[in-house]
Backbone as JSON Lines, residues from 0, in Angstrom:
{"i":0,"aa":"X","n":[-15.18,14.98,0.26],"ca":[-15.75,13.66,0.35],"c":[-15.67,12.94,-1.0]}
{"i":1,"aa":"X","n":[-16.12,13.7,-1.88],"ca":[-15.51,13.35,-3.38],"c":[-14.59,12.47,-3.78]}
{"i":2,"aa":"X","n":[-13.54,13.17,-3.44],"ca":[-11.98,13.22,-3.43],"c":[-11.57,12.01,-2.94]}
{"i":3,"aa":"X","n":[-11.9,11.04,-1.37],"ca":[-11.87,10.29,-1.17],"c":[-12.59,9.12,-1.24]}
{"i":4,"aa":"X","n":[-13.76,9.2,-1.74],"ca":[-14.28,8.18,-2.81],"c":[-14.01,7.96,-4.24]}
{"i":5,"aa":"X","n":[-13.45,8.7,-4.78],"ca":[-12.54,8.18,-6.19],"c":[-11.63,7.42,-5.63]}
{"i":6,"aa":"X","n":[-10.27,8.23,-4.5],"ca":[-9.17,7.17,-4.14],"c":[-9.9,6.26,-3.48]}
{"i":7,"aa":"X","n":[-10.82,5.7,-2.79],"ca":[-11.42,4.22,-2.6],"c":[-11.57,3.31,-3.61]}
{"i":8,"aa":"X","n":[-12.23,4.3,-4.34],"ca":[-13.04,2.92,-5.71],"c":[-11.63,2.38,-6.77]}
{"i":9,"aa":"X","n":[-10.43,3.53,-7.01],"ca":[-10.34,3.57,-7.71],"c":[-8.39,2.43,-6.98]}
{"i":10,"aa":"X","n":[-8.73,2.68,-5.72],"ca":[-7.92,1.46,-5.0],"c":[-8.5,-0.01,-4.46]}
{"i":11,"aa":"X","n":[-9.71,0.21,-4.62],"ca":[-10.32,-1.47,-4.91],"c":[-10.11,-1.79,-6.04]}
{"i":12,"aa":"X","n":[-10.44,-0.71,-7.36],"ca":[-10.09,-1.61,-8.53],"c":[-8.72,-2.02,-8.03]}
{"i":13,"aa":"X","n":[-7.65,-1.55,-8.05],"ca":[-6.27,-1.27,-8.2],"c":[-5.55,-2.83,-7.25]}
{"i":14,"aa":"X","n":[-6.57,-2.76,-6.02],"ca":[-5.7,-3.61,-5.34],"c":[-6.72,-5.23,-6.0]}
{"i":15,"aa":"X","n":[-7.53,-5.04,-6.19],"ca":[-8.09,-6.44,-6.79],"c":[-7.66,-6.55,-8.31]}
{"i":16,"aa":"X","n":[-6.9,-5.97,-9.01],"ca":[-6.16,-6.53,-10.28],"c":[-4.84,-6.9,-9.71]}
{"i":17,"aa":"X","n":[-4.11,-6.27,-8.75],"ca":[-2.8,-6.86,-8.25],"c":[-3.18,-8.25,-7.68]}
{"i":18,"aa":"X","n":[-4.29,-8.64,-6.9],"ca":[-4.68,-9.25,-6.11],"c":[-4.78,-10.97,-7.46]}
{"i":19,"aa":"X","n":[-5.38,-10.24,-8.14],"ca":[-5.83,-10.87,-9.69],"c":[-4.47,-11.8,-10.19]}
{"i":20,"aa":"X","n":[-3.38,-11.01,-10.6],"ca":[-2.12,-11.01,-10.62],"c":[-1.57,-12.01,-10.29]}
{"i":21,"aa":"X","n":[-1.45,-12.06,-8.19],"ca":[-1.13,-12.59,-7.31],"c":[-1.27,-13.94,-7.61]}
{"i":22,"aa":"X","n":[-2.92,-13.95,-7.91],"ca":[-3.39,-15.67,-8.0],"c":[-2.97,-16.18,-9.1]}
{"i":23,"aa":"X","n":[-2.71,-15.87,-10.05],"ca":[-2.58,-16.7,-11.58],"c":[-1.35,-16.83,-11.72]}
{"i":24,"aa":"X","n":[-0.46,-16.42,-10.69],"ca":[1.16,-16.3,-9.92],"c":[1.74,-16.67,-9.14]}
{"i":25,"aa":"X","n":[0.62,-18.02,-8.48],"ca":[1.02,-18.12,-7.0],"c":[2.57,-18.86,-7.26]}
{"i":26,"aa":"X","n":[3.12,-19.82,-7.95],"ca":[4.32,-19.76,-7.87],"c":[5.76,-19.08,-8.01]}
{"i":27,"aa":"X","n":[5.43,-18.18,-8.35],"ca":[6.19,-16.84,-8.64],"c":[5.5,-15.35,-8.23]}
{"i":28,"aa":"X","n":[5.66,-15.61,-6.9],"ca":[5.55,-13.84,-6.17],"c":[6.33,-13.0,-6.16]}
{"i":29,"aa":"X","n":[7.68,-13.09,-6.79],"ca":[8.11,-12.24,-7.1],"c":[8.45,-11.11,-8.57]}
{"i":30,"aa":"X","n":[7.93,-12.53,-9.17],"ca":[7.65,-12.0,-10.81],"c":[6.3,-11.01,-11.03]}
{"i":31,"aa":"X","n":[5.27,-11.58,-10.17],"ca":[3.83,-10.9,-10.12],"c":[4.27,-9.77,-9.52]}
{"i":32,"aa":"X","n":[4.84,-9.59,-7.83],"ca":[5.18,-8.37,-7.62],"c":[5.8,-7.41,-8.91]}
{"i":33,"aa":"X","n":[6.86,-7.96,-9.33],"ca":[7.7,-7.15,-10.49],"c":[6.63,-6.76,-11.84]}
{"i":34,"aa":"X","n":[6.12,-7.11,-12.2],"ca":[4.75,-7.15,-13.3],"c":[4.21,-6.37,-13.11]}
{"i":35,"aa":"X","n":[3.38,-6.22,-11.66],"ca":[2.45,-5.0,-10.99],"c":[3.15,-4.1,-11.07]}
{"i":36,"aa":"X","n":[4.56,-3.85,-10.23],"ca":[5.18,-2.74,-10.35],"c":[5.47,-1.92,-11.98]}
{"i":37,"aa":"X","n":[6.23,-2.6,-12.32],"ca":[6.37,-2.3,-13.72],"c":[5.02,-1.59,-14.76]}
{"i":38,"aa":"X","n":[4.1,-2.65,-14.59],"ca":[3.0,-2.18,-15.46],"c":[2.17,-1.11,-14.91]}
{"i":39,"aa":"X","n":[2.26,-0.91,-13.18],"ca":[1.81,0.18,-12.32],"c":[2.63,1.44,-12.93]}
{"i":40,"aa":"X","n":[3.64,1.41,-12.77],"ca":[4.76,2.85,-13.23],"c":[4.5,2.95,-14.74]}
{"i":41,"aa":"X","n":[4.4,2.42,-15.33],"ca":[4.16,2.53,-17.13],"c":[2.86,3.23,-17.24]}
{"i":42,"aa":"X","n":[1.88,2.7,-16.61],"ca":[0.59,3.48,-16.38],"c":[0.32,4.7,-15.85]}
{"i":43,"aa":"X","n":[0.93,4.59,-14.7],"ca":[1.01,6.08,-13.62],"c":[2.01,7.29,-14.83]}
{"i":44,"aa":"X","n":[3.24,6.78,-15.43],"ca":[3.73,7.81,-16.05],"c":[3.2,8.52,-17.18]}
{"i":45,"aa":"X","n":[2.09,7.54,-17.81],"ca":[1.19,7.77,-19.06],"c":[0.2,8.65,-18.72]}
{"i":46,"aa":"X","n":[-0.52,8.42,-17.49],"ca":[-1.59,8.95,-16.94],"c":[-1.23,10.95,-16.75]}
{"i":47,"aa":"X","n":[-0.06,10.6,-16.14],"ca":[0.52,12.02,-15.71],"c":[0.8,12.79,-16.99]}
{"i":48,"aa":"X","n":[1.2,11.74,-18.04],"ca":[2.15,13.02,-19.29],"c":[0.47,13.15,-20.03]}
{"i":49,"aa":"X","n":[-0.41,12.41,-19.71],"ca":[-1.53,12.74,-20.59],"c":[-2.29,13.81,-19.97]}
{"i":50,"aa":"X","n":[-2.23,13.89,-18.36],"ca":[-3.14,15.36,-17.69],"c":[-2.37,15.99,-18.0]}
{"i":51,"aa":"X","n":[-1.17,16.47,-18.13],"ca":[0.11,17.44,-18.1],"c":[-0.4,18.2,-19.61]}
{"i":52,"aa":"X","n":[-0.06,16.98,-20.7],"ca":[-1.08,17.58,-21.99],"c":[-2.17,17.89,-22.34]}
{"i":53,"aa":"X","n":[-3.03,17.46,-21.56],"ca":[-4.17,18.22,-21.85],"c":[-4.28,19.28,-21.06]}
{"i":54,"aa":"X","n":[-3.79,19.9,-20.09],"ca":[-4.12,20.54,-18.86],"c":[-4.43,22.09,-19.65]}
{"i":55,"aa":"X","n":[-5.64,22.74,-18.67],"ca":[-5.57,24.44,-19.85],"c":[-4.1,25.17,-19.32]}
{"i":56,"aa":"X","n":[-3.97,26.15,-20.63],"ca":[-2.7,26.8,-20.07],"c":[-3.13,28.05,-19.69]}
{"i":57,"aa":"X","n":[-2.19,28.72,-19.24],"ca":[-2.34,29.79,-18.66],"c":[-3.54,31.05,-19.18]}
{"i":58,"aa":"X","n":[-3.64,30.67,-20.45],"ca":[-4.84,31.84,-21.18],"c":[-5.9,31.46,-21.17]}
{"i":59,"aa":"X","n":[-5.9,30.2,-20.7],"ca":[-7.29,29.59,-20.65],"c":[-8.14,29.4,-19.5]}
{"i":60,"aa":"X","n":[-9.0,30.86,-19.27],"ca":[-9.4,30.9,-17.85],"c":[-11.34,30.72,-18.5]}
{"i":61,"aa":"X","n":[-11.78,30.99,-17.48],"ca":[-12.93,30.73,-17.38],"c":[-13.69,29.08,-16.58]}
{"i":62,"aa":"X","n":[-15.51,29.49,-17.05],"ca":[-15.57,27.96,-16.72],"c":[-15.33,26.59,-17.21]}
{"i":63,"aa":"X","n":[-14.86,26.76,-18.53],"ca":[-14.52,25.75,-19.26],"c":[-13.43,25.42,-18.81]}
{"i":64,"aa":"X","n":[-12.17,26.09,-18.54],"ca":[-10.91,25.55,-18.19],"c":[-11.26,25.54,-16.55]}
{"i":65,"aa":"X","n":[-11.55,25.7,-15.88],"ca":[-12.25,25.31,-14.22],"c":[-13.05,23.95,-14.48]}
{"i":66,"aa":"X","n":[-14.01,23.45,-15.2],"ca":[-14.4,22.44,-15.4],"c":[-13.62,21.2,-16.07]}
{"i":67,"aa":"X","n":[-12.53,21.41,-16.71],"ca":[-11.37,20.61,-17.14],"c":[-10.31,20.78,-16.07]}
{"i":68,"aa":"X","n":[-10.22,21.05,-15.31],"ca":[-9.07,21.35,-14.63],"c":[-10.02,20.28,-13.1]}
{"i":69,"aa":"X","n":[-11.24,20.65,-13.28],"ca":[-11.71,19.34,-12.19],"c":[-11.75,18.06,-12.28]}
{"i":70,"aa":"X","n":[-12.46,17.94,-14.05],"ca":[-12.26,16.55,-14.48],"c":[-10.65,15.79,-14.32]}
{"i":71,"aa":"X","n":[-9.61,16.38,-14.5],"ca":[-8.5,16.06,-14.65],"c":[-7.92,15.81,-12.86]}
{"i":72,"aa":"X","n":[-8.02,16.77,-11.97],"ca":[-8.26,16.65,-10.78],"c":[-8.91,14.74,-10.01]}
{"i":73,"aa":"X","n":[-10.2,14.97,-10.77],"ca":[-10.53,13.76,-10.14],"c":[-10.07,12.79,-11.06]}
{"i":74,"aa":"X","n":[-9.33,12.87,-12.35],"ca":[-9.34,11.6,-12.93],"c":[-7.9,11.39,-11.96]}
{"i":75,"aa":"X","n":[-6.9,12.38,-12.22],"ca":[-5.94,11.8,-11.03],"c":[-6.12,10.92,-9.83]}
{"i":76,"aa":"X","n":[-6.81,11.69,-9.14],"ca":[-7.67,10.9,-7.95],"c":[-7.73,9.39,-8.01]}
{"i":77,"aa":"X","n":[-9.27,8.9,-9.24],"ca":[-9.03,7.94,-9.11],"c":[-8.03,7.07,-9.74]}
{"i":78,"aa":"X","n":[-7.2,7.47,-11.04],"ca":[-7.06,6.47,-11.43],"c":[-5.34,6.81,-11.09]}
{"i":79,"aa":"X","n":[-5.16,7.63,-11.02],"ca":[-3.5,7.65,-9.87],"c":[-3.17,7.42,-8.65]}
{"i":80,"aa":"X","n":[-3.58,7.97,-7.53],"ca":[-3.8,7.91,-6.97],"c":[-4.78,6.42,-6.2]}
{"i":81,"aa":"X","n":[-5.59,6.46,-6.79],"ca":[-6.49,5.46,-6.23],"c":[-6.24,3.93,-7.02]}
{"i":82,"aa":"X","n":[-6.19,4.35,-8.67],"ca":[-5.98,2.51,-9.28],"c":[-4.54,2.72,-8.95]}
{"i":83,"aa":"X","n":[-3.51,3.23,-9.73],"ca":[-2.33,2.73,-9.69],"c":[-1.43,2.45,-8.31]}
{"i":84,"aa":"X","n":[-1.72,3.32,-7.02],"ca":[-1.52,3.15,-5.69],"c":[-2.01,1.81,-5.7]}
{"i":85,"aa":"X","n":[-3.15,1.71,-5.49],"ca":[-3.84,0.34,-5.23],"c":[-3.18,-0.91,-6.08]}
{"i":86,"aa":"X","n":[-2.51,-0.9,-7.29],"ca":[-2.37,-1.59,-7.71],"c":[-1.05,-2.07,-8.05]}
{"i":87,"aa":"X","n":[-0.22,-0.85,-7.8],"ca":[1.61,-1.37,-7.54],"c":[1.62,-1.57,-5.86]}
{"i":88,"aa":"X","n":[3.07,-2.53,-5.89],"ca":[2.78,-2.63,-4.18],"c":[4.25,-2.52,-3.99]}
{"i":89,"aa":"X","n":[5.01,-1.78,-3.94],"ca":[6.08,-1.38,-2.97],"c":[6.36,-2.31,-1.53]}
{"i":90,"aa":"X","n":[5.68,-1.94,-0.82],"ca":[5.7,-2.66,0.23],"c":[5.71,-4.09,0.1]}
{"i":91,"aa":"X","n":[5.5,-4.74,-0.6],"ca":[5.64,-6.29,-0.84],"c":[7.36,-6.23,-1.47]}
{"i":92,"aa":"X","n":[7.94,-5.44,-2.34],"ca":[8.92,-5.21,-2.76],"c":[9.88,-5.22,-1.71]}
{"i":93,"aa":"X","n":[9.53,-4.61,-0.63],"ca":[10.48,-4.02,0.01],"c":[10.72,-5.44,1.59]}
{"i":94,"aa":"X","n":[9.27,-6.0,1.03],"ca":[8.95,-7.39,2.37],"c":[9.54,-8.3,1.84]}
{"i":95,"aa":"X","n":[9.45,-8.36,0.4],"ca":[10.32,-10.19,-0.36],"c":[11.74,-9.52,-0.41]}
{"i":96,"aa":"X","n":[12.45,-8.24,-0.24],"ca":[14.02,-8.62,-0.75],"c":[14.41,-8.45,1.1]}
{"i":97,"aa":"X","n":[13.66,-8.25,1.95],"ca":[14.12,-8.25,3.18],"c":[13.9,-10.08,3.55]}
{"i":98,"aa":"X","n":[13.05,-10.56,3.34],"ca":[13.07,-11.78,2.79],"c":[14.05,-13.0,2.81]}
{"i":99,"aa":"X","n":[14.46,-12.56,1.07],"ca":[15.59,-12.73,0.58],"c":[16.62,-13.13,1.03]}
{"i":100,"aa":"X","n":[16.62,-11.81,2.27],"ca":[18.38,-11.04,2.66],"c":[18.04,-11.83,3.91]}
{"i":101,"aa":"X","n":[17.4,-12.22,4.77],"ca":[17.05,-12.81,5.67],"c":[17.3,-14.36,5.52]}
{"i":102,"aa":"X","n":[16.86,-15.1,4.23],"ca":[17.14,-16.2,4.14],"c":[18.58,-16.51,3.56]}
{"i":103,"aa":"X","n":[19.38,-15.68,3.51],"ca":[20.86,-15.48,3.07],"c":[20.9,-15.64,1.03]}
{"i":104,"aa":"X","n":[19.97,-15.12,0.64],"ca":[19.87,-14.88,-0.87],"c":[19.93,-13.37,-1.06]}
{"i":105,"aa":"X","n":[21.5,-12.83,-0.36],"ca":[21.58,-11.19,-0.6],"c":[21.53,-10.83,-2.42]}
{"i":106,"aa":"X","n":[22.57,-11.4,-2.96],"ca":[22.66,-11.12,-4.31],"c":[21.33,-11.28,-5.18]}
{"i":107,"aa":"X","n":[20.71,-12.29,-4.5],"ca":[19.1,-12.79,-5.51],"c":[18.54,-11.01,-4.91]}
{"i":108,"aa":"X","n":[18.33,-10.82,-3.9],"ca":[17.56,-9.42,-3.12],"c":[17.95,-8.4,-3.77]}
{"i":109,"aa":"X","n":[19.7,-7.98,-3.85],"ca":[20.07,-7.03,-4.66],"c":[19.96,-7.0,-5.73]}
{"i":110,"aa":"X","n":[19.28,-8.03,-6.48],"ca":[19.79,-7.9,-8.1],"c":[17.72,-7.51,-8.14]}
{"i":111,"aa":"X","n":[17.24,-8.37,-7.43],"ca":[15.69,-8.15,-7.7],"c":[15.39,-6.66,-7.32]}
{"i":112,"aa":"X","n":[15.74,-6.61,-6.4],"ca":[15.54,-5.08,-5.92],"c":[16.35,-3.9,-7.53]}
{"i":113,"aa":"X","n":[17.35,-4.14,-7.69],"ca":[18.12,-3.46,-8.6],"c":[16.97,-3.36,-10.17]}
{"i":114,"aa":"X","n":[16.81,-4.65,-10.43],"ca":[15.85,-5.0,-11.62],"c":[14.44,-4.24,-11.39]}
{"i":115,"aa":"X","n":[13.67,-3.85,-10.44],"ca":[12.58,-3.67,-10.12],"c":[12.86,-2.03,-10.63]}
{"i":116,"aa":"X","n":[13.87,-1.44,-10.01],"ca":[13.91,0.02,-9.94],"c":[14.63,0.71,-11.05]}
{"i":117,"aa":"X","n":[15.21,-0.37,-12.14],"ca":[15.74,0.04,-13.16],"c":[14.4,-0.3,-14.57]}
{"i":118,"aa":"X","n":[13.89,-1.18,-14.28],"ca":[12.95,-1.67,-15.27],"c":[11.55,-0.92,-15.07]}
{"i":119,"aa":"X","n":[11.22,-0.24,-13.76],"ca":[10.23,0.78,-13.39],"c":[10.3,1.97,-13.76]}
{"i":120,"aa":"X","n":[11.38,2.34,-13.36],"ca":[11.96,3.54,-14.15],"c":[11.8,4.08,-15.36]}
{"i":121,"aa":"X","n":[12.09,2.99,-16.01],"ca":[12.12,2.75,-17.37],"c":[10.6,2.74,-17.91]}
{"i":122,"aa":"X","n":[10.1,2.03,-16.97],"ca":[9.01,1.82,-17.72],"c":[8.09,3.57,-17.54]}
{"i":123,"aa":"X","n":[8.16,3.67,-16.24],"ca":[7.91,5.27,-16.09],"c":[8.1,6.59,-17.04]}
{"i":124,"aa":"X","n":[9.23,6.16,-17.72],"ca":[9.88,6.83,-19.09],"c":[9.02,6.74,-20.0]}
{"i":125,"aa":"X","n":[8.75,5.36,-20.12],"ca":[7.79,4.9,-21.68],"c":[6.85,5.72,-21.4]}
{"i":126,"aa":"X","n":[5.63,5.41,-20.24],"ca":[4.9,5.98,-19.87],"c":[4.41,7.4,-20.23]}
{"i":127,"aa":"X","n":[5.78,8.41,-19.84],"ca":[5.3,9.59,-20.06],"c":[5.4,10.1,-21.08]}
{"i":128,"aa":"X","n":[6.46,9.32,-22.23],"ca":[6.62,9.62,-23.44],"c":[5.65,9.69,-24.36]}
{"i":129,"aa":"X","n":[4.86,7.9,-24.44],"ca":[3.68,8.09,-24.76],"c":[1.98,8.36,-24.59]}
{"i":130,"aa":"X","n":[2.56,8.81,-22.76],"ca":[1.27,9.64,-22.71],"c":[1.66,11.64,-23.02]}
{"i":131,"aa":"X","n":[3.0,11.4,-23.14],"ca":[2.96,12.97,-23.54],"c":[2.78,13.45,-25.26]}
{"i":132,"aa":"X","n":[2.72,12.19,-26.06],"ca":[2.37,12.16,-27.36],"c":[0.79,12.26,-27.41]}
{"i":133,"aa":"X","n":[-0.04,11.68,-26.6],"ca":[-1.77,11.2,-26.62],"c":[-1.81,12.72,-26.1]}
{"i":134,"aa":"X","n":[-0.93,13.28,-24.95],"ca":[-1.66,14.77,-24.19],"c":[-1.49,15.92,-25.42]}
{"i":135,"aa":"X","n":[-0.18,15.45,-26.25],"ca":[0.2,16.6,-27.42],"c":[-0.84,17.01,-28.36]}
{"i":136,"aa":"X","n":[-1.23,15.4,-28.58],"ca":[-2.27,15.57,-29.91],"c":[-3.94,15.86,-28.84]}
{"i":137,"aa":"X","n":[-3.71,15.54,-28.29],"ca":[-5.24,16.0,-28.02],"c":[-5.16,17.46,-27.75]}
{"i":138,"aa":"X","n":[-4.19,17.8,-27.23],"ca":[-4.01,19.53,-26.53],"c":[-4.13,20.64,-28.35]}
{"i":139,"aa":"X","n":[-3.08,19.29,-29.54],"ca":[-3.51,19.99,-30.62],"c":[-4.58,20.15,-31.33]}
{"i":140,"aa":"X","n":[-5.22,18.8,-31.02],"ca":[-6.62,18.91,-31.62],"c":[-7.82,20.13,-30.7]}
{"i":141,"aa":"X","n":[-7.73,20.03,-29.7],"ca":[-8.3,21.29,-28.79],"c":[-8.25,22.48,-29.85]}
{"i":142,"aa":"X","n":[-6.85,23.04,-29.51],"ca":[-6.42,24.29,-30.5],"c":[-7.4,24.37,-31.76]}
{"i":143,"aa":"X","n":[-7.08,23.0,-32.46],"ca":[-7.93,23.26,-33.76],"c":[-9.42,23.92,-33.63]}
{"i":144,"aa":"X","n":[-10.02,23.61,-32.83],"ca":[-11.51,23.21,-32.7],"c":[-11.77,24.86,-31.95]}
């Protein structure tokens, strides 16, 4: 029950900052879509390389690494799962280049579609790079302590 009240709360935040987005965008829905996406995957990849680094390793049993291994659990939950789900929207992606291709703007569809999944990507990259630098140093500062 937990579990699915983080992904609630943490997809109301998620879908009311896209939502946020939307409005201060209304002439360009496809730039806001692309924005959300982008800044959704930059986040989601940060989020992941930062549990990945902190996560206990294998020697680290007990209740301390069971109690970090929950916190990290639910921070996924909400804020992967629940904000960044909530707050990239695919499905709008996939509704404006059908759209597009419908109103005979294939090349505008292919190139937006193309841009979305190369610049997400990418941004997904950044993401885990510098959340796998924030998971490094904190996993080193752990060690120290």
């Amino acid at each position: 029950m937990v579990a699915l009240l983080l992904v609630a709360l943490g997809g109301a935040v998620g879908s009311a900052g896209r939502s946020a987005i939307a409005l201060a965008l209304p002439e360009s829905p496809l730039a806001a879509t692309l924005l959300v996406n982008v800044v959704g995957a930059f986040a989601l990849g940060a989020l992941i390389a930062v549990l990945i680094g902190a996560a206990p390793d294998g020697r680290d049993g007990g209740d301390r690494a069971r109690r970090r291994r929950d916190r990290q659990q639910r921070a996924r939950l909400l804020l992967g799962t629940g904000l960044c789900g909530g707050f990239t929207t695919y499905s709008a992606l996939a509704l404006q280049v059908a759209e597009l291709v419908q109103d005979s703007a294939v090349l505008t569809a292919v190139g937006y579609a193309l841009i979305t999944l190369v610049v997400g990507t990418s941004a997904s990259v950044a993401g885990l790079a510098l959340g796998g630098t924030v998971g490094a140093r904190r996993s080193a500062d752990r060690g120290r302590s």
